[in-house]
N, C-alpha and C positions, 0 to 999 in steps of 0.2 A: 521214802522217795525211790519210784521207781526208773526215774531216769537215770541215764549212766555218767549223763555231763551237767555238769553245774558248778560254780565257782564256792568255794567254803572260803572261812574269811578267816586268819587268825588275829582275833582282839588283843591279842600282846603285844604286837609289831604295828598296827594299824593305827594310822596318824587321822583317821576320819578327817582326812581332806575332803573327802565326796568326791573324787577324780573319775573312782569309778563309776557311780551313779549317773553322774552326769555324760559318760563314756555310753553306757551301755543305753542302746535306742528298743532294745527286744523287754522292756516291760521285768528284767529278772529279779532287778532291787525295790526293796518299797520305797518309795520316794519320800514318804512322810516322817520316816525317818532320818532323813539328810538331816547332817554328814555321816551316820554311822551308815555302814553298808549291809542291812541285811535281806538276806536271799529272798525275796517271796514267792517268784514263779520260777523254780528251777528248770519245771519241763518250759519255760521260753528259751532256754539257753540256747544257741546256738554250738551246734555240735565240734566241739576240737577248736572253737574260738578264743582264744587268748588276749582278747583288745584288754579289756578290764583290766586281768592280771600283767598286763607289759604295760597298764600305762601306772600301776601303782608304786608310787615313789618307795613305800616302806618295803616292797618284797612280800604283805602281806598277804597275799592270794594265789591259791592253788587251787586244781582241778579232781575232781572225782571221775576218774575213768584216765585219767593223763594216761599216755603213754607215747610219748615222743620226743619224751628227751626235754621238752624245753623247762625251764627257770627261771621264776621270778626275777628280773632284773637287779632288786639289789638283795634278793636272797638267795639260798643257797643253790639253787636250781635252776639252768640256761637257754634259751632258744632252740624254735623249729619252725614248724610252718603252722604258724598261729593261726587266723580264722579258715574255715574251710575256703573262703572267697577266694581268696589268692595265696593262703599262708602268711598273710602279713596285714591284717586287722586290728591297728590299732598295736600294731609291734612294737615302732618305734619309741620305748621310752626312752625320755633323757633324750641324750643327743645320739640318736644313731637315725641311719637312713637305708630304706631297705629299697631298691628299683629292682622292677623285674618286669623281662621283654617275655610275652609271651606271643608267640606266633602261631602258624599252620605249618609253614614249610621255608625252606635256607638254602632248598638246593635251586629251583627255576624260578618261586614269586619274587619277579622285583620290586614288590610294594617290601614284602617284608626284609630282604636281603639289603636294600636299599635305607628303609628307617634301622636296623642294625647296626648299619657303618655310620649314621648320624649319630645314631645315641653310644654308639662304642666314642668316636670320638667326643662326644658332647662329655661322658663320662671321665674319660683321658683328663680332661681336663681340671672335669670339677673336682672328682674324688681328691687330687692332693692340696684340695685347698680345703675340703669340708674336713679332711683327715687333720691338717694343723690347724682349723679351728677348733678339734676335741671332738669330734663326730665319727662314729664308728661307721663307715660304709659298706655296703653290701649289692651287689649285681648279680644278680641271676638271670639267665635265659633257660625257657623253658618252652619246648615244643610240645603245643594241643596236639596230638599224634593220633589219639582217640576221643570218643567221642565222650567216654569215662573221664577221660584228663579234662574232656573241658565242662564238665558237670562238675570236676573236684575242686576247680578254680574258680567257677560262676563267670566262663569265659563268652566274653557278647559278642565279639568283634574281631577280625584279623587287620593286622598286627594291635596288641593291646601292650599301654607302658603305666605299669602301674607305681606310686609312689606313698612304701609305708603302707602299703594296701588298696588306697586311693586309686583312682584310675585318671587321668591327666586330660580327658576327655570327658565335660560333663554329659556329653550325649555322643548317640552313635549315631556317624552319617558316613554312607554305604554308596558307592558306585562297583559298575563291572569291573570284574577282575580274571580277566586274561589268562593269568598264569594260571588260576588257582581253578579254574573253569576245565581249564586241559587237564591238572589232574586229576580231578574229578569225573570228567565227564558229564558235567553237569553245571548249569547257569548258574555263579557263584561271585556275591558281590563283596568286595572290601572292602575297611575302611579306610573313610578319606578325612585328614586332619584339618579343621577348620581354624585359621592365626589372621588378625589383621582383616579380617574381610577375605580374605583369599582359601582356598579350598587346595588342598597338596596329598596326593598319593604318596608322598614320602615327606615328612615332617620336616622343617627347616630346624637348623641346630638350633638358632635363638628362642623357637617355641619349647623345645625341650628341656634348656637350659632353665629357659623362665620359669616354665612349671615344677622342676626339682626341686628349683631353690626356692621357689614358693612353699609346695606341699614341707619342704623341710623346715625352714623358716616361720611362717604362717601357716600351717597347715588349714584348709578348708573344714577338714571334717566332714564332707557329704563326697556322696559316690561311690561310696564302700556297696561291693557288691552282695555283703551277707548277706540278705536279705533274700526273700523266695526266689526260687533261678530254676528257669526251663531253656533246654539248651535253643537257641534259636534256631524257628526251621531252616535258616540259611545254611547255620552251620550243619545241620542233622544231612538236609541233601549233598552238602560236602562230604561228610565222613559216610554215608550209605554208598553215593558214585565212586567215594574210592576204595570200599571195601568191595565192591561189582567187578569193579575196572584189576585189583591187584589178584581176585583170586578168578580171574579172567584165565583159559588153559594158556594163551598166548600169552600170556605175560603183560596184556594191558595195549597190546601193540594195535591193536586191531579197534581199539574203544575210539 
């Protein structure tokens, strides 16, 4: 096998639930064997993707090429940024909850500075309730800064809030966005959260709320952005106007 990434499975530990089988959408396990899990298409694996191995109860499944530190949840080895999509592909096993704000910019877009202070406190609130239910939580924010970061994330959208991998929006829908235009120098649309019928540049708490606790609770299971990713020309004329406009001799002043 000359692929670097592919999940190996140790049969000593392995309770052939079929969890992962039934996890992985990339074609890697043979199905016809369910529940035993074995490998058929390694080269489908997704690269540095951990769904499989974080959603297996026995700790049974590691990586060939790992290197990031992460571990089997109930075996010997701990978390990191599981699929390439967001880092968190199918992470949460058991009860733990992984949210992450991923943006463009925190200093002048108020779409995004504005859904940050909703999901900070929509957070505030939830984490010390999911934490004495027995749920390990986790918040990360993370600025698309480059155009590399948002190819490493499978980033489609600004502001995006992803849950345990999932994206909390099953489609993307885009209006002008002002802020993010100025810094740019370039026509650049946002996203706009669609709740109730209604259409919001900044997310109301109760939609945020509702989707955590769902994606945690219930999880959906679709949306995960593994899957083939070309960055959008939205965002590519974003990050080309602001790499123009910063190494502009005036400092941008003049764009």
């Amino acid at each position: 096998m000359a692929k670097k990434w592919y999940p190996v499975i140790d049969y000593a530990v392995c309770k052939e639930c079929g969890a992962c089988i039934k996890k992985c959408s990339h074609g890697v396990y043979d199905a016809s064997k369910a529940p035993s899990p074995v490998v058929r298409n390694p080269e489908s694996c997704v690269d540095h993707c951990h769904g499989c191995g974080s959603l297996c109860p026995a700790g049974a499944i590691t990586y060939v090429g790992e290197d990031t530190g992460w571990t089997p949840p109930k075996g010997a080895r701990g978390n990191a940024d599981g699929c390439g999509c967001s880092g968190a592909c199918g992470e949460a096993s058991g009860k733990s909850v992984l949210v992450e704000y991923l943006y463009l910019d925190l200093q002048s877009c108020d779409r995004c500075i504005g859904t940050e202070r909703e999901l900070d406190e929509v957070m505030k609130i939830l984490t010390p309730a999911l934490k004495l239910s027995g749920y390990k939580v986790e918040y990360k924010k993370i600025e698309m800064k480059t155009a590399e970061l948002a190819e490493k994330y499978k980033f489609l959208s600004s502001p995006t809030i992803r849950v345990n991998g999932i994206d909390i929006c099953a489609s993307v829908s885009e209006n002008s966005c002002g802020c993010c235009s100025d810094i740019s120098g370039t026509d650049v649309e946002c996203r706009v959260f669609e709740y109730m019928g209604e259409s919001y540049e900044v997310p109301p708490r109760e939609m945020l709320a509702e989707a955590i606790l769902k994606e945690t609770f219930a999880p959906s299971g679709g949306g995960c952005a593994c899957g083939g990713y070309e960055i959008p020309q939205n965002l590519r004329a974003f990050y080309e106007g602001k790499k123009k406009k910063s190494g502009c001799s005036c400092g941008g002043s003049c764009c």
